[in-house]
Backbone as CSV, one residue per row, in Angstrom:
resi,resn,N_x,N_y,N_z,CA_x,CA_y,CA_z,C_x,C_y,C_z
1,UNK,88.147,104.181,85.170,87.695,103.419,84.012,86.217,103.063,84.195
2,UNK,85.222,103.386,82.869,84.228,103.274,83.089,83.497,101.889,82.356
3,UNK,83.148,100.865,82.920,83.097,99.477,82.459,81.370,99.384,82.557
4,UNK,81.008,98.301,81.346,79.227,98.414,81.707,79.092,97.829,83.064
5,UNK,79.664,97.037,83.679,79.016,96.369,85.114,79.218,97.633,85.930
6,UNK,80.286,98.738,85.729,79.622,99.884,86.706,78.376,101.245,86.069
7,UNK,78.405,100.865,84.822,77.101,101.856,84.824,75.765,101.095,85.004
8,UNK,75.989,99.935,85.178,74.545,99.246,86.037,74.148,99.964,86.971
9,UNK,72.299,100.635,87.372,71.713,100.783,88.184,71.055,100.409,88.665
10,UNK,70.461,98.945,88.310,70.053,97.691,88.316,70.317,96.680,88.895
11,UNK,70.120,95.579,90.065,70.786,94.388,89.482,70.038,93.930,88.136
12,UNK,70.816,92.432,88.117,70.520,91.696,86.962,70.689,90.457,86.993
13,UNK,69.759,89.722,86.709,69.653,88.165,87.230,69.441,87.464,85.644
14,UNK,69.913,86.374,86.071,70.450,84.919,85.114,68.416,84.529,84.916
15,UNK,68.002,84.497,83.735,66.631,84.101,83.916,66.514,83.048,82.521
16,UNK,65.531,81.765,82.704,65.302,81.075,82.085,63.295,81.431,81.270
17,UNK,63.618,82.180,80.546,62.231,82.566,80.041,62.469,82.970,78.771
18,UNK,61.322,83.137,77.771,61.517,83.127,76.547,60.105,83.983,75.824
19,UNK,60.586,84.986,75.473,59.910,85.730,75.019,59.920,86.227,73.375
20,UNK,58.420,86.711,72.864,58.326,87.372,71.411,58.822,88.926,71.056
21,UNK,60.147,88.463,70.396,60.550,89.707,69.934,59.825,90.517,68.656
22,UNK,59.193,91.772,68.748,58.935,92.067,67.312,59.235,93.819,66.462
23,UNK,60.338,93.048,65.649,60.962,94.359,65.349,60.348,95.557,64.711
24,UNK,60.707,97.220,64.723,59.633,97.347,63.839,60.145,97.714,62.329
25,UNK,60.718,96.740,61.839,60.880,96.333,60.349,60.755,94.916,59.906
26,UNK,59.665,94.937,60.471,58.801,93.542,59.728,59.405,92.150,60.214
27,UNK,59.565,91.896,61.621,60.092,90.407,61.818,59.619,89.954,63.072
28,UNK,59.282,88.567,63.567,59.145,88.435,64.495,59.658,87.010,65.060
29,UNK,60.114,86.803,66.109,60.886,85.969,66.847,60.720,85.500,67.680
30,UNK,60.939,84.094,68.783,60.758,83.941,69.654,62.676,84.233,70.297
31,UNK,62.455,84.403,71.450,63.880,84.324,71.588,64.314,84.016,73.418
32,UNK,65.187,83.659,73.349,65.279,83.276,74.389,66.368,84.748,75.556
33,UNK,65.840,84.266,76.863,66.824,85.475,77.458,67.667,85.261,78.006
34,UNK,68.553,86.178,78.534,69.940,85.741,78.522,69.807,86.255,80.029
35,UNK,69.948,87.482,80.412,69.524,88.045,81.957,68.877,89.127,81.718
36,UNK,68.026,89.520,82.785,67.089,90.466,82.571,66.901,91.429,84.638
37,UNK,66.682,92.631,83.989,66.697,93.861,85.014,65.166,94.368,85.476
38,UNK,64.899,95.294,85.398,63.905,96.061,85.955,63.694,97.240,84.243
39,UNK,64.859,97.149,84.682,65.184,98.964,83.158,65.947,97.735,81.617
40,UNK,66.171,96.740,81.499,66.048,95.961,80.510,66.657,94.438,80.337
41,UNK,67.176,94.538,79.658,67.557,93.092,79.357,68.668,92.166,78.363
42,UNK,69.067,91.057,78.408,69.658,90.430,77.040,69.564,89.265,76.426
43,UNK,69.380,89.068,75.311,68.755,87.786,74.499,69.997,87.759,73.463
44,UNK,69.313,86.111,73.184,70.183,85.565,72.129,69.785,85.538,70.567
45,UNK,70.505,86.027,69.727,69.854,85.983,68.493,70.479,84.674,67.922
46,UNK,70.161,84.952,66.489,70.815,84.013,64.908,71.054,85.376,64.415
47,UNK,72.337,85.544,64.446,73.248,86.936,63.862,72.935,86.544,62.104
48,UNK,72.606,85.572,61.699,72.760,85.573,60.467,71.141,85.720,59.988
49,UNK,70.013,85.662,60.498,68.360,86.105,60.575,68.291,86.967,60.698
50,UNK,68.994,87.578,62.090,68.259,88.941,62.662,69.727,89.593,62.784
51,UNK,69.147,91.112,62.209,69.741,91.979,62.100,69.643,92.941,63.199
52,UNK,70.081,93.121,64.271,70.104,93.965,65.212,70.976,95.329,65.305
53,UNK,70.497,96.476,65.360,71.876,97.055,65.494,71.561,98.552,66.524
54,UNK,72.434,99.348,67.028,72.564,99.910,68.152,71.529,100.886,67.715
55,UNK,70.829,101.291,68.460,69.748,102.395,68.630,68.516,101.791,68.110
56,UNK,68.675,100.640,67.580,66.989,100.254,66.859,66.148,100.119,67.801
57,UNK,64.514,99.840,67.072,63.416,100.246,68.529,62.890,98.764,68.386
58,UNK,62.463,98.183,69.083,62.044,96.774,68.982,60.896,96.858,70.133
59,UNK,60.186,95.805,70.328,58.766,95.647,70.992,58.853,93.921,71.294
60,UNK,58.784,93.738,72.606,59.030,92.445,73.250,57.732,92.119,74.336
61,UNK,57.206,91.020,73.824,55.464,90.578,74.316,56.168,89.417,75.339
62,UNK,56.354,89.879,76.550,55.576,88.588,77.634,54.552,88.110,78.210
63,UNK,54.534,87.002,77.852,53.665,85.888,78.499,53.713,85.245,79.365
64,UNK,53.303,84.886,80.768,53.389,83.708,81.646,52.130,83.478,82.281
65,UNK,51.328,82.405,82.264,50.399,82.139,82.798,50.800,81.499,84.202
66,UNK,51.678,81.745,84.740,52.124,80.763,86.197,51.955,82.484,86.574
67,UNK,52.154,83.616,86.265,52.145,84.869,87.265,50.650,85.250,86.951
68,UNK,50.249,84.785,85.598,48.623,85.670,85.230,49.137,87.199,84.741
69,UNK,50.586,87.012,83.902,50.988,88.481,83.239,51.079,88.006,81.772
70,UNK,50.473,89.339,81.187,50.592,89.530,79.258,50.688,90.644,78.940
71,UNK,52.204,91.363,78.275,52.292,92.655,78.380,53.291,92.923,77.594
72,UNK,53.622,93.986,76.659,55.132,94.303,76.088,55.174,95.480,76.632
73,UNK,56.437,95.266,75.865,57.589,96.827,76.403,58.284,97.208,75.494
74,UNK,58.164,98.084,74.927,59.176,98.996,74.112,60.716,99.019,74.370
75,UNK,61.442,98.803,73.744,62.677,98.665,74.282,63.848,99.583,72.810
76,UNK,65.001,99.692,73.472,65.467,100.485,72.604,67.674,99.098,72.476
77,UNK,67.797,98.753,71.589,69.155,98.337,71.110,70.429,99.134,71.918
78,UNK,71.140,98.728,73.025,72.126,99.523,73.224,73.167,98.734,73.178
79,UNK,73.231,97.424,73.166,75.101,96.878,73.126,74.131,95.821,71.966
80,UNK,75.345,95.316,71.190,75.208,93.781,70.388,76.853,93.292,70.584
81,UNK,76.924,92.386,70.761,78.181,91.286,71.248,78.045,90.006,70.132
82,UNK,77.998,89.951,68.778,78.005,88.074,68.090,76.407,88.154,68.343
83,UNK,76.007,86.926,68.940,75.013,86.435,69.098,73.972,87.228,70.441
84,UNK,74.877,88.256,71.317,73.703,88.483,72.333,73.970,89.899,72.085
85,UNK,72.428,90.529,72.642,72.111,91.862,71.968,71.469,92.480,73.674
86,UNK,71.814,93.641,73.986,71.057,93.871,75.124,70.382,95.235,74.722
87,UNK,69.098,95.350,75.366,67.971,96.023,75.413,67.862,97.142,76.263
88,UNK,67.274,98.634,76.323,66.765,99.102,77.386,65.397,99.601,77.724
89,UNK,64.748,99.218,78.424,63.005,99.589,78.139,62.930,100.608,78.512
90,UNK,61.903,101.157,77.274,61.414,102.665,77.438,59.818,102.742,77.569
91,UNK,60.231,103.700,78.065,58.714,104.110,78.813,57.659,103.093,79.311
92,UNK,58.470,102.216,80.642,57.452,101.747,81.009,57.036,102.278,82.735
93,UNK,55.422,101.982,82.835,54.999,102.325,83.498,55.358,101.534,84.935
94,UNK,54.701,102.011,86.254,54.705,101.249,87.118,54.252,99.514,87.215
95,UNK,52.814,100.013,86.450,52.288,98.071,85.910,53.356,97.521,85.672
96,UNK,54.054,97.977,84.444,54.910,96.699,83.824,55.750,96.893,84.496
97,UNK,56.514,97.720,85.063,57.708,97.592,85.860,57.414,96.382,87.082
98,UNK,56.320,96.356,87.724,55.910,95.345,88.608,55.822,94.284,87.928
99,UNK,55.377,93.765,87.058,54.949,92.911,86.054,56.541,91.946,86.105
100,UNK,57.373,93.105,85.560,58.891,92.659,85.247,59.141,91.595,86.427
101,UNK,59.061,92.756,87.581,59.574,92.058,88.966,58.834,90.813,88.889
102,UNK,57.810,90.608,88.788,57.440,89.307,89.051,57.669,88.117,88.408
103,UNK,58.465,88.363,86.629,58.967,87.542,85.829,60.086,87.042,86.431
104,UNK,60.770,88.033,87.117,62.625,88.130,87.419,62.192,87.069,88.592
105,UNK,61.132,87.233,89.976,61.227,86.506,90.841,60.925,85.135,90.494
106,UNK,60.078,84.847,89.096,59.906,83.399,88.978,60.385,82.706,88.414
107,UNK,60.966,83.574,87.331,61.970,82.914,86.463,63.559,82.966,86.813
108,UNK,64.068,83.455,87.584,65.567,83.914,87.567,65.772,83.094,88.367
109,UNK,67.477,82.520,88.362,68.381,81.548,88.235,69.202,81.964,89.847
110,UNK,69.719,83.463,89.457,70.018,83.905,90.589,71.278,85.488,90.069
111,UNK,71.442,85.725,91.286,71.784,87.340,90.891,73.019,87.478,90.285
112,UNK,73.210,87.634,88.999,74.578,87.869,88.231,75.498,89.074,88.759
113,UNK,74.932,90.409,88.788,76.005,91.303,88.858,74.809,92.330,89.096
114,UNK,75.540,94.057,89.870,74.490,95.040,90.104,75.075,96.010,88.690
């Protein structure tokens, strides 16, 4: 049986950070995250605002001035659950992949699941 916690290649940590979602059909959001990886992530919507749905392309801007990082990532819709929607980033480079790591080490709670 093939379950999402085993097609994780990732871990994935519990993180308290809050980032600008911006779709590309005209919307933009702040939103909060739910846990976040290396290869992507999951946030909380208002199912009744935002319309999310599987394969859409979305663009997510972090900010933190405690690391000295400002950067988005392309990300692509692969699960929606009610209110939480998870993400997978595409095409990012080594920068932001480091970038990531350094959000996950300052912001994260602690290690949920691999």
């Amino acid at each position: 049986m093939d379950t999402k916690f085993e097609k994780r290649h990732n871990e994935r940590y519990t993180i308290k950070f809050s980032t600008e979602l911006t779709s590309k059909i005209n919307y933009e959001l702040i939103t909060s995250l739910v846990d976040m990886s290396v290869s992507g992530l999951a946030f909380q919507i208002n199912p009744i605002l935002i319309k999310l749905e599987k394969g859409q392309k979305i663009s997510l801007h972090f900010n933190s001035a405690e690391i000295n990082s400002d950067f988005e990532v392309d990300a692509r819709v692969i699960w929606r659950k009610d209110d939480i929607v998870g993400v997978e980033f595409e095409d990012i480079n080594a920068e932001k992949t480091q970038s990531i790591k350094m959000l996950i080490e300052k912001y994260h709670n602690n290690k949920i699941y691999r």
